[in-house]
Every structure is written in structure tokens, then in C-alpha cells.
N, C-alpha and C positions, 0 to 999 in steps of 0.2 A: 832304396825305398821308393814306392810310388810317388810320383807326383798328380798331382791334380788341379785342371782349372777348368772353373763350370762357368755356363753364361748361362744366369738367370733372368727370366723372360715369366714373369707374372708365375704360371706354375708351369713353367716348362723350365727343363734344362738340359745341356752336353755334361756330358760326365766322360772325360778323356785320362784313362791311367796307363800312361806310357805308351806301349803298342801293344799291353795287353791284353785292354780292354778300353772300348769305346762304342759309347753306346749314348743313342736320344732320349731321355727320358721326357713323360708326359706327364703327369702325376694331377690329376685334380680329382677333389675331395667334394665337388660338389654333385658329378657325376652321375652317382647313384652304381657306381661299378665302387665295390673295396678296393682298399688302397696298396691290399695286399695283392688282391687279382688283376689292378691293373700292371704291377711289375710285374705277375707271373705272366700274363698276355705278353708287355713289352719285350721280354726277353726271350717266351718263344716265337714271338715275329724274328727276332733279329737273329735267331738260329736258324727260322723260315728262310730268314733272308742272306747267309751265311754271314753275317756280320760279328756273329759269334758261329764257333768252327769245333766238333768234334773234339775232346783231348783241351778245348783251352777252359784258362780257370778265370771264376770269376771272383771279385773282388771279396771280401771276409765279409762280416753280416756286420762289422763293427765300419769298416772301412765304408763301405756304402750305405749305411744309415746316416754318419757324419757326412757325407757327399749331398745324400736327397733330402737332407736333415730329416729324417725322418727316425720315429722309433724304433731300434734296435729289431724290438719283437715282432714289427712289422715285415723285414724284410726276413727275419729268422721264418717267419711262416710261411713268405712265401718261398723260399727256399726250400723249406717243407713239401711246400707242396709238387715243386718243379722237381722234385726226389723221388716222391712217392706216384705222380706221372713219369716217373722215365727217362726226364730228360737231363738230370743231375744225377751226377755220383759222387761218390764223397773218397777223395782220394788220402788214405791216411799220412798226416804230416804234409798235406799241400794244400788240402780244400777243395772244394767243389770244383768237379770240371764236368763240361758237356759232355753229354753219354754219345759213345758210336750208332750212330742209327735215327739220331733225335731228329735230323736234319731233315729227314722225309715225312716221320711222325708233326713234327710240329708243322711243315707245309700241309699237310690235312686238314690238325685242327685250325689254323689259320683260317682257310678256306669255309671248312662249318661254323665257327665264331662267324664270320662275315656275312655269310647264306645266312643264318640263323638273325642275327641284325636286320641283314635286308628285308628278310621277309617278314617281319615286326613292322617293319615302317613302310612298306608296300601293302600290308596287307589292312593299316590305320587309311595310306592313302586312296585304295580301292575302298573301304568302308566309308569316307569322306567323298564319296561320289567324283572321284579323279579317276578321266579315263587314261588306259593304259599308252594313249598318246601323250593325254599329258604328263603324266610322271616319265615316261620317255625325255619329255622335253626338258623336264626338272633336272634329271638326273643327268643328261648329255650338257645342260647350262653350268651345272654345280659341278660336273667332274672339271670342263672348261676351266673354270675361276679356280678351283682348289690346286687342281694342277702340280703350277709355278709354284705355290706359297708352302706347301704341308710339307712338314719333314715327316723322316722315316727314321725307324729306328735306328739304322745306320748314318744318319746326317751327321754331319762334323759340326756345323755351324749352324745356327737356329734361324731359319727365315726372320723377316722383317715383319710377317703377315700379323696381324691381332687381328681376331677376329670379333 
């Protein structure tokens, strides 16, 4: 049977099942991202990140609900949805495992999620009369600090950081 042990951290947590799956979870509900969308991003970064690999499975929609305590039907959607992009397939009698191919799909969209981000909030601080030196300076000060502290979706252990 899998075993499981999480370090919970305000709304963050490790979610470690065996060596079959391990993975950072981030989960916060105040965001303004759904709670469904943020596991779907989560776990195509960590296929970005090969942290989850081709061929492997991930945990039942029962199993990891009871982990990120979260609604059942939560994680059923997003599982849905990471199906109906490509990057899940439903393997009969075993469950979901990551689709061949996903690995380079999901580094794209990684990268447009990000770009897409950035320039939301580049284009508030160019409207906010910040010139492009200063939000240079912002963003070279803030990657600085962030660094050290921020996990990834492949972290094992959850920083110290609160932010």
C-alpha cells in the first residue's frame, strides 16, 4: 500500500508516496487561480520539470484528495482536465499515467503561463510610471531573495521561508 507523509506549512505541502510519486504541492484558495487549476499547473510544471516522467502513475483522485484534503471532485476535474490536454491517459486497471510526449508540451506551456504572468505585471508596472531600469532592479532584487527560499514542485522538504 502506499504510504504517505506530508509537512504541512500554512497552505503548502510535500505529498511523498513511496518512490512513486512525489511531488510539492502549493494549494492556496485565496489566489484568485481555481483550486483545480492550480494542480493542473502544479503537476504540468513537475512533468516541465521531469519530476514526474512519462509512463508514471499518479496517485487515484481518492488517494490524493485525502492527502491535500481537498474535494474529491476537485482533483477529479483536474485530472480531467490534464486528459483532455494530453498530458494524462487513463490506463485501464492501473490509472492515470503521464502521456509520452507530455514532457516537452508541458515545458511550452510552462513558459506561456509565465510570459503571460509576466507581462500582466510588467505591463501594470510600466503603466505605474516605472521605468524599465527600475523594474529591472525590482525583479534582479526579488529573484535575489526568492532564490534560496521557494520550492519547486519537485522539492522534498518545504523551505523555512513564510512569506
Amino acid at each position: 500500500m502506499l504510504l504517505a507523509s506530508l509537512y504541512y506549512l500554512t497552505s503548502t505541502l510535500v505529498l511523498r508516496l513511496q518512490k512513486e510519486f512525489q511531488m510539492f504541492f502549493s494549494i492556496d484558495a485565496n489566489n484568485g487561480v481555481a483550486i483545480y487549476e492550480q494542480i493542473v499547473r502544479q503537476v504540468k510544471f513537475a512533468i516541465a520539470e521531469e519530476s514526474l516522467r512519462p509512463g508514471q502513475l499518479l496517485p487515484s483522485v481518492r488517494t490524493l484528495s485525502v492527502q491535500l484534503a481537498l474535494n474529491p471532485n476537485t482533483i477529479a476535474r483536474a485530472y480531467q482536465q490534464l486528459q483532455s490536454d494530453g498530458v494524462l491517459e487513463s490506463l485501464r486497471g492501473r490509472g492515470l499515467a503521464v502521456c509520452q510526449g507530455a514532457t516537452k508540451a508541458c515545458r511550452e506551456e510552462r513558459r506561456s503561463i509565465i510570459a503571460d504572468r509576466l507581462q500582466s505585471v510588467l505591463t501594470e508596472a510600466l503603466h505605474g510610471g516605472l521605468s524599465a531600469t527600475e523594474i529591472e532592479d525590482i525583479v534582479r532584487k526579488q529573484l535575489k531573495k526568492l532564490t534560496p527560499t521557494v520550492n519547486t514542485v519537485s522539492s522534498t522538504v518545504p523551505s523555512q521561508h513564510t512569506a
